[in-house]
C-alpha positions in Angstrom: 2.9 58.2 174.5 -0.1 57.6 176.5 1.1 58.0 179.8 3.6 60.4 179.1 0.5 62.6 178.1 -1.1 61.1 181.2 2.0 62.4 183.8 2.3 65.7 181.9 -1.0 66.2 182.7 -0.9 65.8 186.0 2.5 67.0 187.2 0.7 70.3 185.8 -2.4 70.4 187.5 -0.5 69.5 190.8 1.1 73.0 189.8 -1.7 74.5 189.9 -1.3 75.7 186.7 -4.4 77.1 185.3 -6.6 74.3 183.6 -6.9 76.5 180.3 -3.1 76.7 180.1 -2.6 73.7 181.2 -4.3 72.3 178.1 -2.9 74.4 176.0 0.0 73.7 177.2 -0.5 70.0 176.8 -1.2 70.2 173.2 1.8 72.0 172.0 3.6 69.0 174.2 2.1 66.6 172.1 2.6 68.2 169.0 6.3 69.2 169.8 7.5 65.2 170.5 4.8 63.4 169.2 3.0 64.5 166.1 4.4 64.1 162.4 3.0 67.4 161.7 3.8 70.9 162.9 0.3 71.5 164.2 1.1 74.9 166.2 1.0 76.2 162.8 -2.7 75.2 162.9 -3.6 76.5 166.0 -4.8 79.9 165.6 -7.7 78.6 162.7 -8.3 76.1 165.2 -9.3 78.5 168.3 -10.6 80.2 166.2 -12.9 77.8 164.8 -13.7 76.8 168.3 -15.0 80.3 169.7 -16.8 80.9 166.5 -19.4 78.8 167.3 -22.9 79.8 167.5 -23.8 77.5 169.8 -21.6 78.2 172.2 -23.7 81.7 172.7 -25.8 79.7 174.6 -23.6 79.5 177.5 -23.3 83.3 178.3 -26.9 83.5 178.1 -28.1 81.1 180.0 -25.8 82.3 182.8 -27.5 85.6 182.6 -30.6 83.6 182.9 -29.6 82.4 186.2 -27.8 85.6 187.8 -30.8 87.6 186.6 -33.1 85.0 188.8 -30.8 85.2 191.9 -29.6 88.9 191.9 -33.5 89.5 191.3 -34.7 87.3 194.5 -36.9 85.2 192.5 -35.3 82.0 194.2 -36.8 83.2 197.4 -40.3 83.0 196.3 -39.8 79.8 194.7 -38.4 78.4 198.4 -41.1 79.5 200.3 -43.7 78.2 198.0 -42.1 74.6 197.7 -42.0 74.6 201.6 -45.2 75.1 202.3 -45.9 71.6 200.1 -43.1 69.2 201.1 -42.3 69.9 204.4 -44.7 67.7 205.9 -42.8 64.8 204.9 -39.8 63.4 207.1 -37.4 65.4 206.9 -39.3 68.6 207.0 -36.9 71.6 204.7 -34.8 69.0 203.4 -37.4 68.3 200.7 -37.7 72.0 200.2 -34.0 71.9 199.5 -34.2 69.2 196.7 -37.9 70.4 195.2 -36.5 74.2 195.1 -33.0 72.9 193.4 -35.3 71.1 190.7 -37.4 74.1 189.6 -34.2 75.9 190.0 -32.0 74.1 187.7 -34.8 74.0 185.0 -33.4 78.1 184.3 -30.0 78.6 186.0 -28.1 75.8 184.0 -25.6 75.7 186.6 -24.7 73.4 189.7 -22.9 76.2 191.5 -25.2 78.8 191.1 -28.1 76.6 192.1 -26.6 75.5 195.2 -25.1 79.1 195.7 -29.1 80.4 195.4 -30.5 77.5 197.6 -27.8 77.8 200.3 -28.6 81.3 200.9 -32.6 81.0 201.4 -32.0 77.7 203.4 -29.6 77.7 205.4 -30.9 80.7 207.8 -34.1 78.8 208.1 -32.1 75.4 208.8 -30.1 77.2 211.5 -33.6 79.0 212.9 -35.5 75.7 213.1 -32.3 73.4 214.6 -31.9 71.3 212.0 -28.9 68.9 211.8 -26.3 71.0 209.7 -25.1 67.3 208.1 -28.1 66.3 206.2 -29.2 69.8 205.9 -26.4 71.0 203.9 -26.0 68.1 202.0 -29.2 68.3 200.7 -28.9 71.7 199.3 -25.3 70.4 197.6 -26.8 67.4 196.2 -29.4 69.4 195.3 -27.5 71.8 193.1 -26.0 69.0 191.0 -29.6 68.8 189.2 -28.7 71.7 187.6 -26.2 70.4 185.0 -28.9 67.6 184.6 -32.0 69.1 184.3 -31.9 70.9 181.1 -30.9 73.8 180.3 -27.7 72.1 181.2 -24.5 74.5 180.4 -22.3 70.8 180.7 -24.7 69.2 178.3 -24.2 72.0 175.8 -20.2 71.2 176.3 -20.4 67.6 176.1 -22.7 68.0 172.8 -20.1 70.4 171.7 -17.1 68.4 172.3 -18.7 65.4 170.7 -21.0 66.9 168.0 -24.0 65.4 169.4 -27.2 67.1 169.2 -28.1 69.7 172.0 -31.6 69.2 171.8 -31.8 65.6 172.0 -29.5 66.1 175.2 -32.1 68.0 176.4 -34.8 65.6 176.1 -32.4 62.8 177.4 -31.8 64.8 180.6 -34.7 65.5 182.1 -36.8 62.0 183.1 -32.9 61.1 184.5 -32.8 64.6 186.5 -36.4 64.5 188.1 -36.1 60.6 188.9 -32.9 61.5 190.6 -34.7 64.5 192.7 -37.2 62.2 193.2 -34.4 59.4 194.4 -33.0 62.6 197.0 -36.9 62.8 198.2 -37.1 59.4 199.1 -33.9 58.6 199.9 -34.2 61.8 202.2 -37.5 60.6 203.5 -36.2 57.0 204.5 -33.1 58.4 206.2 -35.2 60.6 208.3 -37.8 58.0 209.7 -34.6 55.7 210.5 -32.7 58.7 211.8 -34.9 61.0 212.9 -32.4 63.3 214.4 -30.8 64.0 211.0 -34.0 65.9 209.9 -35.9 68.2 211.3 -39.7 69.5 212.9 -42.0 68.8 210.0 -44.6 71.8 209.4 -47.9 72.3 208.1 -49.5 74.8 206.3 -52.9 75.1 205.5 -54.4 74.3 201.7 -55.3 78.3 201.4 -51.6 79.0 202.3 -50.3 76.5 200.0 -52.6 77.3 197.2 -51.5 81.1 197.4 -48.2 80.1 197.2 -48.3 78.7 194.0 -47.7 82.6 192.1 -44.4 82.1 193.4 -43.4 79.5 191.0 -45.2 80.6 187.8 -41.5 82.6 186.9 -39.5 79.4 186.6 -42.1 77.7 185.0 -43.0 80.4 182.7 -39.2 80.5 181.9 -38.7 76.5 181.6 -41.2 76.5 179.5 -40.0 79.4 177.0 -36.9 78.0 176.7 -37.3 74.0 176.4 -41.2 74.5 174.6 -39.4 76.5 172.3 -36.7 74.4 171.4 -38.9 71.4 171.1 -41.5 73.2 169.1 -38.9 73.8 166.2 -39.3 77.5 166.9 -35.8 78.0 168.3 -32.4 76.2 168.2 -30.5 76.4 171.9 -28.9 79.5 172.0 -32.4 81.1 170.6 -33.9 80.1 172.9 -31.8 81.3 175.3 -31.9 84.7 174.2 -35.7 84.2 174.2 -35.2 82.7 178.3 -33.5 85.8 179.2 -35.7 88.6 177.8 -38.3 86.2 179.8 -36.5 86.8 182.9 -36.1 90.6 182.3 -39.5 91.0 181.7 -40.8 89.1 185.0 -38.0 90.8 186.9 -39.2 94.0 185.8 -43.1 93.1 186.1 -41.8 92.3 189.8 -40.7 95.9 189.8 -37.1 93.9 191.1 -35.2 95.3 187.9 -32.7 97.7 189.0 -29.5 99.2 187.3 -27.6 97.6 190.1 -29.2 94.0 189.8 -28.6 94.4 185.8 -24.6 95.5 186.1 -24.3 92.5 188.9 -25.9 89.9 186.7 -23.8 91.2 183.6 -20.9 91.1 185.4 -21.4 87.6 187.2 -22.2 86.6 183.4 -18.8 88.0 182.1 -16.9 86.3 185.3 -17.9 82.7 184.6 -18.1 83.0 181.0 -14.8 84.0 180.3 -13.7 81.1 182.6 -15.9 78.3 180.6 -14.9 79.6 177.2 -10.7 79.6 177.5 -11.6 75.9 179.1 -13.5 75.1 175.8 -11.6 76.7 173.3 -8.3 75.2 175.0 -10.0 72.0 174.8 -10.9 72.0 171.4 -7.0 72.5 170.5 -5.8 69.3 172.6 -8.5 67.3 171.2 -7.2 68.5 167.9 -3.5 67.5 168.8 -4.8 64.2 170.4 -6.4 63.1 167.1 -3.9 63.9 165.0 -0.8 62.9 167.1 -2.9 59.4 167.0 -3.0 59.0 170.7 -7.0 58.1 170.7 -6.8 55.7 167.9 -3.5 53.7 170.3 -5.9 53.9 173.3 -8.8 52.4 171.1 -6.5 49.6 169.6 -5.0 49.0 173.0 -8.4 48.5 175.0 -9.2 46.3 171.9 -6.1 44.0 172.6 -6.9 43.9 175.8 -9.8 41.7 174.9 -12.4 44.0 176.7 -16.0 44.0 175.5 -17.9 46.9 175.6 -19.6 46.9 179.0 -15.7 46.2 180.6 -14.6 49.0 179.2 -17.9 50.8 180.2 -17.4 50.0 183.8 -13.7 51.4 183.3 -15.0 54.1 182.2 -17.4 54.8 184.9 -14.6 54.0 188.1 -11.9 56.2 185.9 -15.0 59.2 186.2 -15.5 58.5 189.9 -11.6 58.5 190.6 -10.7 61.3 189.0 -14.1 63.2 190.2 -12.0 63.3 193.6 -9.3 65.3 192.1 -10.4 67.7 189.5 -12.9 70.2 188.9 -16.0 69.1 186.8 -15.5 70.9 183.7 -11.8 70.5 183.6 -12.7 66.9 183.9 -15.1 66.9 181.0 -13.3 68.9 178.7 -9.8 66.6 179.7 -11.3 63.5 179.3 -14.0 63.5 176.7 -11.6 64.0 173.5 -10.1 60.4 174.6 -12.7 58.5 176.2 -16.1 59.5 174.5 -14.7 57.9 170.9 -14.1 55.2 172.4 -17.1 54.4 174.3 -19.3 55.6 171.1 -17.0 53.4 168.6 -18.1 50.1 170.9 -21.7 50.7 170.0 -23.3 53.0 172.5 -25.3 55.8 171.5 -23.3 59.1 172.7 -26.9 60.3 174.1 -27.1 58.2 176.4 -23.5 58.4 177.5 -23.9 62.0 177.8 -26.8 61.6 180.5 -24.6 58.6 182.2 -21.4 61.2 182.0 -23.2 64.4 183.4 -24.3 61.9 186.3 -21.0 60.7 187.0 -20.0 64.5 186.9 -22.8 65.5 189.7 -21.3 63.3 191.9 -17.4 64.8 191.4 -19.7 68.1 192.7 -19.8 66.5 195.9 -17.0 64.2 196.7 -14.6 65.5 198.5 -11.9 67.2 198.4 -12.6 68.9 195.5 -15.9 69.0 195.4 -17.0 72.3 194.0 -20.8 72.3 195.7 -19.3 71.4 198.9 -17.5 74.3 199.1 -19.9 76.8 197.4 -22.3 75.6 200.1 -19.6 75.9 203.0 -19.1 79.6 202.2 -22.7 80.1 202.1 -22.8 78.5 205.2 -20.1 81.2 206.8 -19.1 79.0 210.0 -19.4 75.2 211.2 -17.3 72.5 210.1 -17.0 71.7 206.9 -16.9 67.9 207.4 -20.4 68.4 208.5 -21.5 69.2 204.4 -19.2 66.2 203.3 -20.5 63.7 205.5 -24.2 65.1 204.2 -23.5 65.2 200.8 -22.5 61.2 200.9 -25.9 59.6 201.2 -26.6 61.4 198.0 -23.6 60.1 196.0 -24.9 56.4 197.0 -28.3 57.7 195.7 -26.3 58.9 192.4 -24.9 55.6 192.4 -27.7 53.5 192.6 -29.6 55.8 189.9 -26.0 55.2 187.4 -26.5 51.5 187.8 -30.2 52.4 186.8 -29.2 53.8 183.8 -26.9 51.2 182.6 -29.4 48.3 183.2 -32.4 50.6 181.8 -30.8 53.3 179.1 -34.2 53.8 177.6 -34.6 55.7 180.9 -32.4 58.3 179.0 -33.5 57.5 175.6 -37.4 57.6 175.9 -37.9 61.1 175.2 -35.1 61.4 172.4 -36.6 58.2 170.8 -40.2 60.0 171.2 -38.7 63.3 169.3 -37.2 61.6 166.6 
């Protein structure tokens, strides 16, 4: 049953058959040949259910946070600022890159439209001050991952909806993970550059009055982070309230910038609708197969086979982890979290690890399907930012930083209370 479900799968997606349908059309498989009941009778209560949730307004609106910050030029600011600071070291922008991506990803949410934002302020400069395109738009790929880390995280809300574990300690668990790992790209960045020091670029220096003035470029993000993840850890607002509360935040700065204009507002609603309907039919499609999977009894065969096996829980662990890289080759991101978590996360959690912490050590494994090729979304968002060159020159970039992701997985397998400090703290 299990690899029949496993070659269904697949000889879809090689298709190309939309992911939603292909789920969809996966469950009513399963259900047709392999459950005792006739769940399609079920499966209008069951979407349903799924897109009924309040949580999931979250995701809508903290999209709109993030198009209202590009669309608005925010981002610019930011970039300017942050380069003014970090480009001293070796390596010059590509620090600007990774310290612009952080701030970034505390308000967009997103990986794409992080990278997407960076790209498009960087690149120009890059190109201007003869950088190496490899590195350079690597950077600003890896970069964008942090955004699905740091939170807000649209994944983590997904992953804490698919498994019912709680947003806001997702939160918390994410964010000493995200900023060691942007701290890892600084270094790691740093170290290439004074071995290589063709792959960076002219450092520059800016005086402490320059620098200093700079700073009223980031107070938006941070005012922003700080609405939406104070608020949540407050106990004023649960996650999607406070991502109602992020977004009249960011139309209030916008329009204190005088930058709020009927065309920036029908761009970022429309961006908003784009992406969102895309992310919900994923979900809710989701939500039916993992419904078929647990009734047709094909997680509890996979549990009791792993258990025959004689595996032990950090065996299966390390499965786990080289199944997430494989596959991060061939499918999209979300596709692959919303394919795989019904199966694997049960059994991962049912050995004994807290499904915290496996979220952080899944949303890292994800970042790094972001930028391996050849379906690595960022890769390609940066490439058409980029509008010429080869593209090899952004893969071959990006792959310093998966080793970095690498190492920083292995850190959190050795060391999990580098997740679970914060949510421990909380509780």
């Amino acid at each position: 049953m299990i690899l029949i479900t496993l070659l269904v799968l697949l000889v879809l997606l090689l298709l190309s058959v939309p992911v939603a349908a292909t789920l969809i059309v996966l469950g009513l498989f399963l259900d047709e040949f392999f459950s005792p009941f006739p769940l399609v009778n079920a499966m209008g209560d069951v979407l349903w259910s799924a897109s009924n949730s309040f949580l999931l307004i979250a995701i809508p609106l903290f999209i709109l946070l993030g198009e209202i910050l590009v669309r608005t030029g925010i981002a610019k600011g930011t970039y300017r600022a942050l380069e003014s600071w970090l480009s001293w070291l070796p390596g010059g922008l590509l620090h600007a890159n990774v310290g612009t991506a952080t701030l970034f990803s505390a308000t967009s949410g997103s990986s794409v439209a992080t990278a997407a934002t960076i790209g498009t302020v960087a690149i120009p400069q890059g190109k201007e001050m003869n950088y190496d395109p490899r590195l350079f738009t690597g950077s600003i790929a890896a970069g964008g991952t942090l955004g699905i880390m740091i939170p807000p995280s649209i994944n983590l809300i997904v992953y804490g909806f698919l498994t019912e574990t709680s947003i806001p300690q997702l939160f918390a668990a994410g964010l000493i993970p995200g900023l060691l790992l942007a701290l890892l790209f600084v270094v790691g960045t740093a170290l290439i550059c004074l071995w290589r020091p063709s792959m960076g670029g002219p450092s520059t220096h800016h005086s402490w009055g320059e620098r200093f003035a700079g700073l009223k470029h980031l107070v938006p993000v941070l005012v922003l982070f700080g609405i939406v993840v104070g608020s949540i850890y407050a106990g004023w607002a649960t996650p999607t309230e406070a991502a109602s509360l992020g977004v009249i935040g960011a139309f209030a700065i916008a329009l204190s910038m005088g930058k709020l204009t009927k065309t920036v507002v029908m761009e970022a609603l429309e961006g908003t609708m784009r992406t969102t309907g895309m992310i919900m039919l994923i979900i809710i499609a989701s939500y039916f197969l993992n419904f078929v999977l647990a009734s047709a009894g094909i997680t509890r065969e996979l549990t009791a086979f792993l258990e025959s096996a004689g595996l032990g829980p950090y065996s299966t662990l390390l499965l786990v982890i080289a199944l997430y890289i494989i596959l991060g080759f061939f499918i999209e991101t979300l596709s692959l979290m919303v394919i795989t978590i019904p199966i694997v996360a049960p059994i991962i959690i049912g050995m004994g690890f807290d499904p915290v912490w496996f979220g952080i050590l899944l949303i890292l494994l994800i970042e790094m399907a972001l930028i391996t090729p050849p379906v690595g979304l960022n890769l390609y968002v940066v490439q058409g930012v980029r509008q010429g060159g080869s593209f090899n020159d952004v893969m071959v970039g990006a792959m310093p930083y998966v080793a970095m992701m690498l190492l920083m997985a292995v850190a959190l397998v050795l060391f999990p209370s580098i997740a679970m400090f914060l949510p421990d703290l909380l509780n």
